[in-house]
DRENPA-290975 format. One record per residue (C-alpha): residue number from 0; residue in three letters; x, y, z. Coordinates in nm, 4 decimals, padded with zeros to 6 digits, m for minus. Example, Ala and Ser with C-alpha at 12.3 -4.5 7.8 and 13.67 -1.06 7.14 Angstrom:
residues 2
REC  resi  resn         X         Y         Z
REC     0   ALA   01.2300  m00.4500   00.7800
REC     1   SER   01.3670  m00.1060   00.7140
//
This chain:
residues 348
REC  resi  resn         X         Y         Z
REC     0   UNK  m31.7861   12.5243   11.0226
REC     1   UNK  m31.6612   12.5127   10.6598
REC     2   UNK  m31.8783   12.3838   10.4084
REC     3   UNK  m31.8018   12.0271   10.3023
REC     4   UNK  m31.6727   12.0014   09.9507
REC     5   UNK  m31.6906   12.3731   09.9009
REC     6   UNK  m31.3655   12.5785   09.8393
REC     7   UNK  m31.4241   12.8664   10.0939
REC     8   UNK  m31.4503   12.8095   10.4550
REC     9   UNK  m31.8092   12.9924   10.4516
REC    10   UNK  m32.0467   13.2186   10.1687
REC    11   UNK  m31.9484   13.5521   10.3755
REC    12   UNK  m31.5884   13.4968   10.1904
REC    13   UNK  m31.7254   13.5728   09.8417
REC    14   UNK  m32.0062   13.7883   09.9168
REC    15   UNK  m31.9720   14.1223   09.6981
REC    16   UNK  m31.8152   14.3944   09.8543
REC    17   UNK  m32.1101   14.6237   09.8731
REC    18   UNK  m32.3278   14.3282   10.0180
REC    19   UNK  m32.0634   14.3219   10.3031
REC    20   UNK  m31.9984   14.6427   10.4298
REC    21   UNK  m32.3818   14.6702   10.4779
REC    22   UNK  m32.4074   14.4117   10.5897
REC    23   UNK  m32.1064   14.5307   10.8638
REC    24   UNK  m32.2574   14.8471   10.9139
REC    25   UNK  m32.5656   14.7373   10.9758
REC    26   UNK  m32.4627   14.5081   11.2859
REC    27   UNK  m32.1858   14.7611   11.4099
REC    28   UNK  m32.4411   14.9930   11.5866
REC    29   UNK  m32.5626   14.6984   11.7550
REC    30   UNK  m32.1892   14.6305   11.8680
REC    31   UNK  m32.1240   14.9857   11.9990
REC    32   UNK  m32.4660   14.9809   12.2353
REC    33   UNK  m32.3887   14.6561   12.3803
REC    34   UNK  m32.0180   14.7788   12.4862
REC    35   UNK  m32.1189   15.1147   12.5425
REC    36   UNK  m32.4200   14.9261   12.8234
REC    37   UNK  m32.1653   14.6633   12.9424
REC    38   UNK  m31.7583   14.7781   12.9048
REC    39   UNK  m31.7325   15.0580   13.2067
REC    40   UNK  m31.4126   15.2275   12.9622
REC    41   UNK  m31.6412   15.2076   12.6281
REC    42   UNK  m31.8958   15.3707   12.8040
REC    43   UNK  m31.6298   15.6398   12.9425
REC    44   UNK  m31.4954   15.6306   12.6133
REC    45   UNK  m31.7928   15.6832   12.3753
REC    46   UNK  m32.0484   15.8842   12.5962
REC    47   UNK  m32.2439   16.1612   12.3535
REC    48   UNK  m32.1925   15.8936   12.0970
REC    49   UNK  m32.5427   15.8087   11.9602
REC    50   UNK  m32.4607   15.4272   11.8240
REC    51   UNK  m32.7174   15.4172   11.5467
REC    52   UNK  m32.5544   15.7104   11.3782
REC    53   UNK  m32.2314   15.4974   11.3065
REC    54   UNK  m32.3629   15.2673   10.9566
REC    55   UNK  m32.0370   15.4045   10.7595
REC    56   UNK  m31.6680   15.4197   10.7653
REC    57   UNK  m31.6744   15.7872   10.7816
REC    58   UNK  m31.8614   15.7675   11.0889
REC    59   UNK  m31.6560   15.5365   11.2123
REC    60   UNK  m31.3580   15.7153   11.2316
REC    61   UNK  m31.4952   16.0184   11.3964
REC    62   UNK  m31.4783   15.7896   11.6850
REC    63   UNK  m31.2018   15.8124   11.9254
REC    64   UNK  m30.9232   15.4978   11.9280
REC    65   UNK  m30.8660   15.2462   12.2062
REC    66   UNK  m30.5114   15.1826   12.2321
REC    67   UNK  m30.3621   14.9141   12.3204
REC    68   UNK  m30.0362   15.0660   12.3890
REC    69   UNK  m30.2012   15.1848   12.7144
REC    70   UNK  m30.3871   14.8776   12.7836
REC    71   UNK  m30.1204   14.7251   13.0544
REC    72   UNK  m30.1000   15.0947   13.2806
REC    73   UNK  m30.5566   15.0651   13.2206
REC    74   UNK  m30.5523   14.7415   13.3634
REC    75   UNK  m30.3488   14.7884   13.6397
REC    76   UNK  m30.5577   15.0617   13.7533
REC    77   UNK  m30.8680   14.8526   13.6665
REC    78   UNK  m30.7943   14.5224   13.6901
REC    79   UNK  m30.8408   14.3071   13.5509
REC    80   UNK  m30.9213   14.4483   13.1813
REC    81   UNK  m30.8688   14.7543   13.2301
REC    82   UNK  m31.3382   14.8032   13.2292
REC    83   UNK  m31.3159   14.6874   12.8638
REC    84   UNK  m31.4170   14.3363   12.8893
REC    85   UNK  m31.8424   14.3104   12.8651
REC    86   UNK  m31.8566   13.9779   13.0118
REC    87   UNK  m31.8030   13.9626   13.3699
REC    88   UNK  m31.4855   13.7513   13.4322
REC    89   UNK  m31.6615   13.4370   13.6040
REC    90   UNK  m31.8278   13.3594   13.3241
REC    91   UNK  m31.5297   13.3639   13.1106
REC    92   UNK  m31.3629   13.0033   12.9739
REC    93   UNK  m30.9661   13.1179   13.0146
REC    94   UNK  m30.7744   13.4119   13.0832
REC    95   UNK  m30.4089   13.4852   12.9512
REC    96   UNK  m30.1362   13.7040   13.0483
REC    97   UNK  m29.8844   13.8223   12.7986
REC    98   UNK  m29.5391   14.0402   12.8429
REC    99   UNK  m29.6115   14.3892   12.7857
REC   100   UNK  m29.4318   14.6103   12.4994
REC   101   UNK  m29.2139   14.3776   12.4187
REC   102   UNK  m29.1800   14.0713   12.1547
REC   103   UNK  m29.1500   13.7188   12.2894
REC   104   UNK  m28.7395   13.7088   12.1477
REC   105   UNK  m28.6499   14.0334   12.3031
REC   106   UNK  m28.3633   13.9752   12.5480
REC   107   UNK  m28.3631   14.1176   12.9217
REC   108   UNK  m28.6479   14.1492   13.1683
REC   109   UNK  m29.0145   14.2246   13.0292
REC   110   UNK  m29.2885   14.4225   13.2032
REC   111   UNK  m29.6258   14.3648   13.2275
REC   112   UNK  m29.8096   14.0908   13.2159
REC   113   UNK  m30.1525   14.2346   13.0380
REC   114   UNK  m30.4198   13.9979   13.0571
REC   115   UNK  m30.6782   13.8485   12.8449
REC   116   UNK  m30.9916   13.7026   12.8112
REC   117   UNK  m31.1703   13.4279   12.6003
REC   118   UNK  m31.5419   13.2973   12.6076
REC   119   UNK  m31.6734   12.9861   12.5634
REC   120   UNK  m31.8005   13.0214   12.2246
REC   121   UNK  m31.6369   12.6981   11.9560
REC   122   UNK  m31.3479   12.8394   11.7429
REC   123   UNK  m31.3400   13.1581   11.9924
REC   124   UNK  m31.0568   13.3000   11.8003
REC   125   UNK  m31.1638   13.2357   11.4327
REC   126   UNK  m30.8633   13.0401   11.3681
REC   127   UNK  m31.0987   12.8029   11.1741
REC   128   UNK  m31.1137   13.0338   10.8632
REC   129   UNK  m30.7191   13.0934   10.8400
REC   130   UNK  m30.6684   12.7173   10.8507
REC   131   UNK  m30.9044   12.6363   10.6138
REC   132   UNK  m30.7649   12.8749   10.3346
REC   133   UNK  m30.4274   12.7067   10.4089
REC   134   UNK  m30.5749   12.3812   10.3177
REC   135   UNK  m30.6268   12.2319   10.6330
REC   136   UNK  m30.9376   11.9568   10.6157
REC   137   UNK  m31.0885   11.7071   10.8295
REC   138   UNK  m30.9460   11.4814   10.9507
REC   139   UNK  m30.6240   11.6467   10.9474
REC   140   UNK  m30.3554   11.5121   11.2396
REC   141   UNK  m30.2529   11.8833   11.3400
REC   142   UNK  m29.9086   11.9118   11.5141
REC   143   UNK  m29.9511   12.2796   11.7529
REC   144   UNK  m29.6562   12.4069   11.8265
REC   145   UNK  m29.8033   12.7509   11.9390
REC   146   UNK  m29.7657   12.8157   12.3122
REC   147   UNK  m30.0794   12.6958   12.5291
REC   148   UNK  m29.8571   12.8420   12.8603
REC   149   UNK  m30.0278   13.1673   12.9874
REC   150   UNK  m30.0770   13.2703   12.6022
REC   151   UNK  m30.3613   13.2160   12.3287
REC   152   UNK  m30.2141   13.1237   12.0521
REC   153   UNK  m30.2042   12.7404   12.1299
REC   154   UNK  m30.5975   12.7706   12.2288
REC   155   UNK  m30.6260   12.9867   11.8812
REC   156   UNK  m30.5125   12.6834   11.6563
REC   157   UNK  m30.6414   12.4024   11.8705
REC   158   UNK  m30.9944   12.5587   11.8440
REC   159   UNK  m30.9454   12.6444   11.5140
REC   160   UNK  m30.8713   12.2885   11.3785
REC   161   UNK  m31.0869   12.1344   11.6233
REC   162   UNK  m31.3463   12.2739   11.4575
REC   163   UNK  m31.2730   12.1974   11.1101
REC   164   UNK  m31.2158   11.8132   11.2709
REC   165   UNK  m30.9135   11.7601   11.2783
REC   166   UNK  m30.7263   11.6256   11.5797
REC   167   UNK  m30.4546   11.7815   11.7477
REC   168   UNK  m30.1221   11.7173   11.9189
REC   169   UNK  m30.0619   11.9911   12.1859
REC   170   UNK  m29.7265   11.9938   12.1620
REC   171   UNK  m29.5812   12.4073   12.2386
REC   172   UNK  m29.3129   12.5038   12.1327
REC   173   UNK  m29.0236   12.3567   12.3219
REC   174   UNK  m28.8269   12.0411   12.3169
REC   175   UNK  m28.7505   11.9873   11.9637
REC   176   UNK  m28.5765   11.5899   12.0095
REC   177   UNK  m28.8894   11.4754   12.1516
REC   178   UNK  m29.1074   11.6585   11.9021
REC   179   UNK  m28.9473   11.5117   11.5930
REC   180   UNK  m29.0306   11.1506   11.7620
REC   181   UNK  m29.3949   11.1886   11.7805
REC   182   UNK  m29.3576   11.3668   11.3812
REC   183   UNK  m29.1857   11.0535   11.2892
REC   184   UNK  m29.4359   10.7976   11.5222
REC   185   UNK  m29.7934   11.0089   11.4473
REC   186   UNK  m29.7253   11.0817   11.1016
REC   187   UNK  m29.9447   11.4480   11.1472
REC   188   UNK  m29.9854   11.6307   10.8322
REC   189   UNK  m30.0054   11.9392   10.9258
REC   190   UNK  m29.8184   12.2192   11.1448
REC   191   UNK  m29.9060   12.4802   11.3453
REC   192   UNK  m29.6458   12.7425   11.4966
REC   193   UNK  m29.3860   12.9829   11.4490
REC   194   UNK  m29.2081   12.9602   11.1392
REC   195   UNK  m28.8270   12.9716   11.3824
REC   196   UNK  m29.0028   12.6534   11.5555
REC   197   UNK  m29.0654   12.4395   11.2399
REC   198   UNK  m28.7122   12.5524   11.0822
REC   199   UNK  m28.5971   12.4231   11.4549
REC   200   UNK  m28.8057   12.1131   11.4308
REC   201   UNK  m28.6570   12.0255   11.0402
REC   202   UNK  m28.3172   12.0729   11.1178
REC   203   UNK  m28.3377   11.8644   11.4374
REC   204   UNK  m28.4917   11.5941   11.2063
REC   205   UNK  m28.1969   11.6330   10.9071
REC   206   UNK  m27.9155   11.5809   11.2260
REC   207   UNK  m28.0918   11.2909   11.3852
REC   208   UNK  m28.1920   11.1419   11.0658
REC   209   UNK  m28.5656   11.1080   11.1535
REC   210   UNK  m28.8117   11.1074   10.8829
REC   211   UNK  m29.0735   11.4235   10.9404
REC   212   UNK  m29.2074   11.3752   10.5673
REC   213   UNK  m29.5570   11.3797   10.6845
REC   214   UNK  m29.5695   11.7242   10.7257
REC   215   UNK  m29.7623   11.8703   10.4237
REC   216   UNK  m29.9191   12.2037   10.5278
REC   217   UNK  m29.8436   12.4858   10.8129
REC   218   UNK  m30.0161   12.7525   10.9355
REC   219   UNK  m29.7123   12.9781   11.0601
REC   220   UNK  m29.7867   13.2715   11.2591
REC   221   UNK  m29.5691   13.5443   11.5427
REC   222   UNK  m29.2827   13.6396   11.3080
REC   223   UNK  m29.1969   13.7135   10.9570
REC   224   UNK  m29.1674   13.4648   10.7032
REC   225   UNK  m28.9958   13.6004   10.3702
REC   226   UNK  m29.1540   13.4319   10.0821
REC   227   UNK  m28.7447   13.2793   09.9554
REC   228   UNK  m28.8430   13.1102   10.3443
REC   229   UNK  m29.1582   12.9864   10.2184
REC   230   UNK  m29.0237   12.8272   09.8885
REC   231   UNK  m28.8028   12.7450   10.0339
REC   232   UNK  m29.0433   12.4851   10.2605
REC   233   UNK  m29.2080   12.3463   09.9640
REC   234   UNK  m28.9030   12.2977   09.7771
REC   235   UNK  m28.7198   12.1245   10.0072
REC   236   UNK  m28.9929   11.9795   10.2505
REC   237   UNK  m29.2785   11.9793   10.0932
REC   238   UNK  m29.4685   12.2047   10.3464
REC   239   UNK  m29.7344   12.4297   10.1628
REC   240   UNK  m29.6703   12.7160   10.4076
REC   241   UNK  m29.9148   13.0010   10.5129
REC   242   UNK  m29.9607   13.2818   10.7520
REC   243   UNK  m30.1740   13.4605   10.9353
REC   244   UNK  m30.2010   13.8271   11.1521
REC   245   UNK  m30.3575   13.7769   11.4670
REC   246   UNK  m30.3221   13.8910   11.8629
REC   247   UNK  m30.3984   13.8535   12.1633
REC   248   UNK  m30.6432   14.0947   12.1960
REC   249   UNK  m30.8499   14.0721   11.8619
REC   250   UNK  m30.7936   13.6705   11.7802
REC   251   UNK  m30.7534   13.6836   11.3925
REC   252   UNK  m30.7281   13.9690   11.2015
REC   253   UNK  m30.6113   13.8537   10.8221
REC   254   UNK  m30.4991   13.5001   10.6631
REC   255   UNK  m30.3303   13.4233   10.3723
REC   256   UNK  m30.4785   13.1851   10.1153
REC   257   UNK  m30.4006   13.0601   09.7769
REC   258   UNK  m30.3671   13.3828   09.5820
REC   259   UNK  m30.1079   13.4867   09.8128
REC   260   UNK  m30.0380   13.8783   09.7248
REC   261   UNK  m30.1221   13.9788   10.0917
REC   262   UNK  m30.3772   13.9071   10.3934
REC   263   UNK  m30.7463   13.8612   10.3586
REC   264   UNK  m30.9378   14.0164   10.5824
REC   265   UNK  m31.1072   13.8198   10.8935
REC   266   UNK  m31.5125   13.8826   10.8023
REC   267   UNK  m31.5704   13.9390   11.1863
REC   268   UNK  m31.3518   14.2384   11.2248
REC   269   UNK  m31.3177   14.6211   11.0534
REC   270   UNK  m30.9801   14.6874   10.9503
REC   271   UNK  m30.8669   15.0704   10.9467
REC   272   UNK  m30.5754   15.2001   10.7927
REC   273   UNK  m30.4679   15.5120   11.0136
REC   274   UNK  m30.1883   15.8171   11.0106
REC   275   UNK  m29.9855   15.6473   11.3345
REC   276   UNK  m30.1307   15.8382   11.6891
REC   277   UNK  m30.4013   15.9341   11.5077
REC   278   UNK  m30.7618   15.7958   11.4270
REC   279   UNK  m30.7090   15.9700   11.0625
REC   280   UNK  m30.7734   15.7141   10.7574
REC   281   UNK  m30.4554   15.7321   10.4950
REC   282   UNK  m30.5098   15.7248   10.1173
REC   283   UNK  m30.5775   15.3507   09.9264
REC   284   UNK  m30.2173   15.2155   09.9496
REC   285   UNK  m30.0716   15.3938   10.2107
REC   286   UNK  m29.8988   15.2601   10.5191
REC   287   UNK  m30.0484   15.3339   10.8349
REC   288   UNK  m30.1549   15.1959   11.1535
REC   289   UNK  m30.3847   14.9265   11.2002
REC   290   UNK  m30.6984   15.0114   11.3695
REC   291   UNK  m30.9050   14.7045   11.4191
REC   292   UNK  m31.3190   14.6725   11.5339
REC   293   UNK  m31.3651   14.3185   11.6317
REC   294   UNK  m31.7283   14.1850   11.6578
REC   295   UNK  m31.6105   13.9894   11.9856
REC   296   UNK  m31.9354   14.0342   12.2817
REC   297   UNK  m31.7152   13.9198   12.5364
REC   298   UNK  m31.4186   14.1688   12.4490
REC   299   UNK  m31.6394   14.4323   12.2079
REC   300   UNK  m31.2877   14.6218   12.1124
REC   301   UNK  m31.3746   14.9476   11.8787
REC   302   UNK  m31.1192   15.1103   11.6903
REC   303   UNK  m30.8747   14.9091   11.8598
REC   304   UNK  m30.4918   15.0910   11.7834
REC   305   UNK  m30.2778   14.7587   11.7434
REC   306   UNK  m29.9758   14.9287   11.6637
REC   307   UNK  m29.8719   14.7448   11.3807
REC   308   UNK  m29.8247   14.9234   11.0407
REC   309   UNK  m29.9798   14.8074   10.7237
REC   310   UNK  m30.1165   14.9023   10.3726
REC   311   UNK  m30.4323   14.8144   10.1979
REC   312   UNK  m30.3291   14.6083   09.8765
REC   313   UNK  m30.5720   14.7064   09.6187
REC   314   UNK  m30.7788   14.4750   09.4510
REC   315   UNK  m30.9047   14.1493   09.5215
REC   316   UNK  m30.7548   13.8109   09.5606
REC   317   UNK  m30.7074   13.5476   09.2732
REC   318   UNK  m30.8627   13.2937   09.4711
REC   319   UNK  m31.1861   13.4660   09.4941
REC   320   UNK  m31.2537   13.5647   09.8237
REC   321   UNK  m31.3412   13.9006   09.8146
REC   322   UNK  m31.2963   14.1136   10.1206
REC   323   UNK  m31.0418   14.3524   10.1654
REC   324   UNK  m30.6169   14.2654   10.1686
REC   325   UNK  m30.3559   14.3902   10.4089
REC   326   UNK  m29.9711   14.4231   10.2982
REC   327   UNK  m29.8001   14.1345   10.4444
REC   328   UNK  m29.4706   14.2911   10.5636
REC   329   UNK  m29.5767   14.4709   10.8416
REC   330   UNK  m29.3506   14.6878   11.0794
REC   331   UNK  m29.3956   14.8622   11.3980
REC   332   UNK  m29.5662   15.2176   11.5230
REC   333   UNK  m29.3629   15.1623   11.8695
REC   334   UNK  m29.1223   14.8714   12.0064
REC   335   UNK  m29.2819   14.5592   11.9642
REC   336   UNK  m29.5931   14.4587   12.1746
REC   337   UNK  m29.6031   14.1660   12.3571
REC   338   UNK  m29.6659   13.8342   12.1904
REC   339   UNK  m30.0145   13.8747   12.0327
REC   340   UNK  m30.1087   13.5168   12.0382
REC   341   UNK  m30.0711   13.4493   11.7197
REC   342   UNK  m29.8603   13.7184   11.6359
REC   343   UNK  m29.8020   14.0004   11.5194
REC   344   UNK  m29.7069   14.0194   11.1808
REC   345   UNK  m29.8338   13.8001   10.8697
REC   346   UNK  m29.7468   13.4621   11.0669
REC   347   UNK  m29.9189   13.4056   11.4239
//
C-alpha cells in the first residue's frame, strides 16, 4: 500500500543500490529452495544446484534459463503448468489462458492457449506500484479497459488500483459507443488499457460529440506508444499518459514514472540483460534479451527467457527512485508471444 502523502509508492523505491541487491540476494536463495522443493520442472531444472551458493549476479547466471518460448509444448505434456507452478492448482484464486506465439492483433488462427495462474495474495500482480508512479491516488474513479476475458491484464489493473483505493469500472476493451457514455455519465479520472483502445475511445467521443474531459491520467500498457503519441494526449486531451512492461507470466516487470527516460524496475523481480538463446549477460547498454526472476511463491519463475529485447539505460531516474531502468522501445527475440497481460512492450 503506498504511503499516504509520500511521493513513492513504498521506501524499497529509493533504497541505495547496494542496500538492494543485498538485500535481493539475500532472499533469492530462499526463492530457489522453495521452487526447487515444490515446482516438479525447477527441481528437474536446477538439481546439483546448491541454492545458498547463488547471493550474486554472477552466480545467477551460471544458472540455466526457463523459457517461455517452450512453455505452451511443457504444458501440454504437463498440464496444466507445465510442473512449474509451486502451489497446487486448487488453491489457486484464477487461472488464464492466453494465445500462444502470437500477439493479440495478429491476423489468422492462433495456437495455444498457455495457461496461467494467480494466488490470492491483494495486488497479486504489483500493478499497485506502476499506477502509483503514474499518479494514480485514492480515490481515483479508474476506467479498465484491459481485458478481464480469459487474460490477466484486467485482474492486473483492477487489483492494482483497488489497492491504492480507488474504484473501478470493469469495462474491457470492446464497445467503444457505450464506453464513452459511462466516461461522459461517471466522470472517471483515470484510464487503464491499451493505448489503440483509448485513441478508439477519444475519437468515438470527438464524432459523437460526448464530453470525455474527465480523463486525466492513463496507465497504457500491450503495445507501443511513441512519445509524439504521448504528447500528443496531454496536448490535446489532457491525459498524463504512462506505461508499463508486464506479462502474463511475471505480472509487472518495469513502469514508467515522472522522469520518463525509460522503465523502472519492479523491486520484486531480477531483471537480466542476455545475448538472445543464451543465459550470457551483455555489456551496460547493450540490447539483449530479457531474462526475468520474479519473487512470485505461487509461480517461483527463475531466469525466466521472456523473449523481449531490451537495454539497460544507465543511470538513475530524475524522479529519484533508484533501481535499475530498461530501454523503453523494446523489440522481439522471436514472433511475438501471446498477449502478456499487460503486455509486452513499455505499455501493458
Amino acid at each position: 500500500m503506498a504511503e499516504n502523502g509520500r511521493t513513492f509508492f513504498d521506501r524499497q523505491e529509493v533504497r541505495e543500490p547496494g542496500e538492494r541487491e543485498r538485500s535481493i540476494f539475500h532472499a533469492l536463495p530462499g526463492l530457489i529452495r522453495h521452487a526447487i522443493d515444490n515446482a516438479p520442472f525447477f527441481r528437474e531444472q536446477l538439481a546439483g544446484i546448491e541454492p545458498d551458493s547463488v547471493t550474486s549476479r554472477t552466480a545467477l547466471a551460471r544458472l540455466p534459463v526457463a523459457r517461455k518460448a517452450a512453455l505452451g509444448e511443457r504444458q501440454r505434456r504437463h498440464p496444466p503448468f507445465g510442473g512449474l507452478t509451486a502451489t497446487a492448482t486448487g488453491r489457486l484464486a484464477h487461472l488464464f489462458a492466453t494465445s500462444e506465439n502470437t500477439s493479440d492483433t495478429a491476423p489468422g488462427p492462433r495456437p495455444g492457449p498457455v495457461y496461467h495462474p494467480e494466488g490470492g495474495r491483494s495486488d497479486y500482480w504489483r500493478f499497485g506500484r506502476a499506477m502509483y508512479a503514474a499518479g494514480f491516488s485514492r480515490g481515483d474513479l479508474v476506467l479498465n479497459c484491459f481485458s478481464y476475458h480469459l487474460r490477466p491484464s484486467g485482474f492486473m489493473a483492477d487489483f492494482g488500483a483497488r489497492a491504492l483505493g480507488c474504484p473501478v469500472i470493469p469495462a474491457g476493451p470492446d464497445d467503444p459507443d457505450r464506453q464513452v457514455r459511462i466516461i461522459a455519465e461517471l466522470a472517471p479520472v483515470a484510464f487503464a488499457g491499451r493505448p489503440s483502445v483509448l485513441a478508439a475511445l477519444l475519437e468515438r467521443a470527438a464524432a459523437l460529440k460526448v464530453p470525455v474531459g474527465s480523463l486525466k491520467k492513463a496507465l497504457l500498457s500491450g503495445e507501443p506508444t511513441s512519445e509524439a503519441a504521448r504528447i500528443a494526449l496531454g496536448e490535446q486531451h489532457g491525459i498524463a499518459a504512462f506505461q508499463c512492461y508486464a506479462t502474463a507470466d511475471l505480472g509487472l516487470i518495469a513502469y514508467e514514472s515522472t522522469g520518463r527516460g525509460g522503465l523502472i524496475v519492479d523491486e520484486s523481480v531480477i531483471v537480466e540483460i542476455v545475448r538472445p538463446g543464451t543465459g550470457d549477460p551483455v555489456p551496460p547498454g547493450k540490447t539483449g534479451e530479457v531474462l526475468v526472476t520474479a519473487f512470485n511463491p505461487d509461480y517461483p519463475l527463475i531466469r525466466f527467457a521472456t523473449g523481449d529485447l531490451a537495454a539497460i539505460v544507465p543511470g538513475e531516474s530524475s524522479c529519484g527512485r533508484t533501481n535499475m531502468r530498461l530501454s523503453d522501445r523494446l523489440g522481439r527475440v522471436e514472433a511475438p508471444a501471446a498477449e502478456p497481460g499487460a503486455g509486452r512492450r513499455a505499455g501493458a
